[in-house]
C-alpha positions in Angstrom: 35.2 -21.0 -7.5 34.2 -20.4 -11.2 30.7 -22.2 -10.5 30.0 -20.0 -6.8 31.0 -16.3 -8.8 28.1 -16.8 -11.1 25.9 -18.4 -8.7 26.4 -15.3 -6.3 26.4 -13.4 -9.5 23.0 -14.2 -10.9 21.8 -14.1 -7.2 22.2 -10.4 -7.4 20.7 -10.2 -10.7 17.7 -11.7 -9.8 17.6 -9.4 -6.5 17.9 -6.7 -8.2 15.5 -7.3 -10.8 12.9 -8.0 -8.3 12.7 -4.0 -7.4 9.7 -3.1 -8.1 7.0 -5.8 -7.4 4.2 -4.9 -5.5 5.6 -1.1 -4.9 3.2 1.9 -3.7 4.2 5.6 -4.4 1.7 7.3 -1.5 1.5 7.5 1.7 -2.2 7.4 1.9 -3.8 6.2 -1.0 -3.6 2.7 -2.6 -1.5 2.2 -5.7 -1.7 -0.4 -8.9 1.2 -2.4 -8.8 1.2 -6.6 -7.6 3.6 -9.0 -5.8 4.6 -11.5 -8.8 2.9 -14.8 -8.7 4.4 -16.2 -6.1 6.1 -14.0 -4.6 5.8 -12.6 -1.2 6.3 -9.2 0.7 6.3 -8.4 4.0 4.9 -5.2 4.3 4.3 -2.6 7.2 2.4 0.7 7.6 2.9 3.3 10.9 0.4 5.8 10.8 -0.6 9.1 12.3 -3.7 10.9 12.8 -3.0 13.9 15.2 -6.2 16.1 17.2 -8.9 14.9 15.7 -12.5 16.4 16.3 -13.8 18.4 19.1 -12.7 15.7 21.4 -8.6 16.2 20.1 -8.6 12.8 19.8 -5.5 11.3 18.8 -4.5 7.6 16.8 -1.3 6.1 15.9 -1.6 2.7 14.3 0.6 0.1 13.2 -0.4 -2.1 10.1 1.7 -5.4 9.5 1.6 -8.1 6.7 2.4 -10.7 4.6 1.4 -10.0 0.8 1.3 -13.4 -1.3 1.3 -13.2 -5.0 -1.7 -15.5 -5.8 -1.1 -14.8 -9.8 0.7 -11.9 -11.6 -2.6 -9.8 -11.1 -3.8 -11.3 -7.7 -2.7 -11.1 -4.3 -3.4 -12.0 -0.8 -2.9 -9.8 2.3 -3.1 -11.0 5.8 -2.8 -8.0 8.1 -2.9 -7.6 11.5 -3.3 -4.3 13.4 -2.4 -2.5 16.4 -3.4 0.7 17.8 -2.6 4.0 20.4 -5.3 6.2 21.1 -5.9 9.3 23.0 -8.6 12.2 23.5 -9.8 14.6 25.8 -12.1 11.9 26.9 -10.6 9.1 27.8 -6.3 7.8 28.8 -4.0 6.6 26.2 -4.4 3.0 25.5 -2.5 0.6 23.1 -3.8 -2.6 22.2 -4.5 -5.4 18.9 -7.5 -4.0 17.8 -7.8 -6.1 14.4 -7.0 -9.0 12.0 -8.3 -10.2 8.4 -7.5 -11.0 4.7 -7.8 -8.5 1.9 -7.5 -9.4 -1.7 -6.3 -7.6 -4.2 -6.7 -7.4 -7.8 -5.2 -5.8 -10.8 -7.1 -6.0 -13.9 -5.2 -5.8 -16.7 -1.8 -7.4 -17.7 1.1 -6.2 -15.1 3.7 -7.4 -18.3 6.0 -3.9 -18.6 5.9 -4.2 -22.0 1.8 -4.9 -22.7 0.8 -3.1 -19.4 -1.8 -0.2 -20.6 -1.4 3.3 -19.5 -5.1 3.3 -17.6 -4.7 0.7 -14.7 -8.0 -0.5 -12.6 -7.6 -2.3 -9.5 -10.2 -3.4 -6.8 -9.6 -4.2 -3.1 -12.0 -5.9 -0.9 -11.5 -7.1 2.5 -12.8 -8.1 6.1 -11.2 -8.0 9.3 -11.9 -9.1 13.0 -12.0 -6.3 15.8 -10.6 -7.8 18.8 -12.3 -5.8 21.0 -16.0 -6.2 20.2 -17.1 -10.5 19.9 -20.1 -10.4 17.8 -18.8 -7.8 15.2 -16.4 -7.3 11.5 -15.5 -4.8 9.7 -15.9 -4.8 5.9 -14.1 -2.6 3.2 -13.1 -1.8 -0.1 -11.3 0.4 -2.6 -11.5 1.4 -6.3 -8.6 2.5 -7.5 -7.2 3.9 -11.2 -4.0 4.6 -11.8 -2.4 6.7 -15.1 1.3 6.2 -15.9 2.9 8.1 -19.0 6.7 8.5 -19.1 8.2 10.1 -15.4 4.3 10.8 -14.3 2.3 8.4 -12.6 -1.4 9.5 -10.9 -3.6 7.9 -9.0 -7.2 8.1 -7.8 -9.2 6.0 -4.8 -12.8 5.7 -4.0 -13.2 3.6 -1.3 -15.7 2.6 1.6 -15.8 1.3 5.0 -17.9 -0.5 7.2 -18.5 -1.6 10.7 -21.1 -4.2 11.3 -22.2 -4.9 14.8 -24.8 -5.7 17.1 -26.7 -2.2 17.1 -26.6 0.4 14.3 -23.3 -0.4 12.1 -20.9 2.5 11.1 -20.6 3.1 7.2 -18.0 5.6 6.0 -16.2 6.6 2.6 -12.6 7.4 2.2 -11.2 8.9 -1.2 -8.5 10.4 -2.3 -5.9 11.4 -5.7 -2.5 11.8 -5.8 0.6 12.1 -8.4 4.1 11.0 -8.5 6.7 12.1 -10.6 10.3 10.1 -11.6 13.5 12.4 -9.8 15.8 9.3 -10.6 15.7 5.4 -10.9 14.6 4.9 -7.4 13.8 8.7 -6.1 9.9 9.9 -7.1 8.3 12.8 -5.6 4.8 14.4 -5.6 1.6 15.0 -3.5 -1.5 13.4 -2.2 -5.0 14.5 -0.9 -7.2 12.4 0.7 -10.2 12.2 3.1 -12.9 10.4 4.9 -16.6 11.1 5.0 -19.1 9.1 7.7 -22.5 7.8 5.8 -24.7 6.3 8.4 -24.3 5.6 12.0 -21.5 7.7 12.7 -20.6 11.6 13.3 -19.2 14.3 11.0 -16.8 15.0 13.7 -15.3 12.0 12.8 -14.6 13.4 8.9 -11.5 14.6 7.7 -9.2 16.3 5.0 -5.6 16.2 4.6 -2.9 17.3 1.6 1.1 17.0 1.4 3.7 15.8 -0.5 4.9 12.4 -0.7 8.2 10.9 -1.9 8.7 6.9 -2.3 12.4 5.1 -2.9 12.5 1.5 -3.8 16.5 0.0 -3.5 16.5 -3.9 -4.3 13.9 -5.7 -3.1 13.2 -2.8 0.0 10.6 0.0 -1.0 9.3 2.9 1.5 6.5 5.8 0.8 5.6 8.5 2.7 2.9 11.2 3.1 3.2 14.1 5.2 -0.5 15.0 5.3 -1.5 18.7 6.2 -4.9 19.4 7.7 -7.1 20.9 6.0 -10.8 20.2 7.5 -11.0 19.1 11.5 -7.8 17.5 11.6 -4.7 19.2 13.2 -2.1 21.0 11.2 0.5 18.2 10.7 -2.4 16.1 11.1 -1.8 12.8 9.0 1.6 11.5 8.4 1.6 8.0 7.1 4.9 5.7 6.3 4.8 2.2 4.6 7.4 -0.3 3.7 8.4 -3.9 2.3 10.2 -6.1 1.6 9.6 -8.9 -0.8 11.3 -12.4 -1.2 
């Protein structure tokens, strides 16, 4: 009886301790933080993006993945995607519309106690669309992160493209945010980002939003949230996004 107490003890130890691997705090925007080697997380997005455009066109997405710690600085994500649309110019539809592999890469120590203040990290991935056969789509993120006492910021420059037969697509998304320490697990603060087409696309398709975000990590379970206002061609309450995990 002795022996199972501390086994079930050190169990919750070790669960607890385990909070805050591979953690965002925005909705939006991509954070610093990496799943432990070998760890994993299994991690899911819902997003929003409400009248878009001239054409009102609407987009909820689903974004759903494992995330394997590689090293302490290095991990694997193998997402898969699903999507509803809507516009004034065509029915709602939902269907897979993508899978891939993204890796991602923090570049200095994640140790708590050596970890610098400044934090780079680079993301680069490709992904299949289902529904075009001779096509992929290719992006990737820069991302700095600043952390001193309760405040933690962030800033993304990323960009996207979509190579296919015919003219590909070629966008940039950026954004900045900050996240402030209410309690242990409780942070709150705000977000803005956008996205900007480049070549081959339309600016109807760019877009602004700004909100405030909270994020709540409870053992190994974490959850952000944006509520994105629009700002430039996107409706009002025009980009809420939600992401959790939970790692093992």
């Amino acid at each position: 009886m002795t022996r199972s107490a501390a086994l079930v003890a050190l169990a919750l130890i070790s669960l607890e301790g385990a909070a805050h691997a591979g953690r965002s705090h925005f909705g939006w925007l991509y954070d610093t933080e990496t799943v432990p080697e070998r760890g994993v997380e299994l991690e899911q997005w819902l997003t929003d993006q409400h009248r878009q455009g001239p054409t009102h066109a609407s987009e909820t997405g689903v974004w759903w993945a494992p995330v394997i710690g590689i090293t302490d600085q290095v991990e694997l994500a193998l997402p898969i995607e699903w999507e509803w649309t809507k516009s004034d110019l065509s029915s709602p539809r939902t269907f897979l519309a993508r899978y891939g592999a993204e890796l991602r890469w923090r570049l200095v120590t994640s140790d708590p106690v050596d970890a610098p203040d400044w934090v780079p990290y680079v993301r680069v991935a490709i992904k299949k669309p289902i529904t075009e056969t001779e096509a992929a789509e290719v992006d990737g993120d820069l991302v700095l992160s600043y952390t001193q006492c309760r405040w933690h910021a962030v800033a993304n420059v990323g960009v996207y493209g979509d190579v296919h037969t015919g003219d590909d697509v070629w966008s940039t998304r950026s954004g900045a945010g900050v996240s402030i320490e209410v309690t242990d697990e409780l942070r709150l603060g705000g977000e803005l980002y956008g996205e900007k087409s480049l070549a081959g696309g339309s600016s109807d398709d760019d877009w602004v939003t700004v909100g405030p975000n909270l994020s709540w990590t409870h053992g190994r379970f974490w959850v952000s949230a944006s509520y994105g206002i629009g700002v430039y061609n996107i409706a009002t309450a025009g980009a809420p996004r939600i992401k959790w995990a939970v790692a093992f």
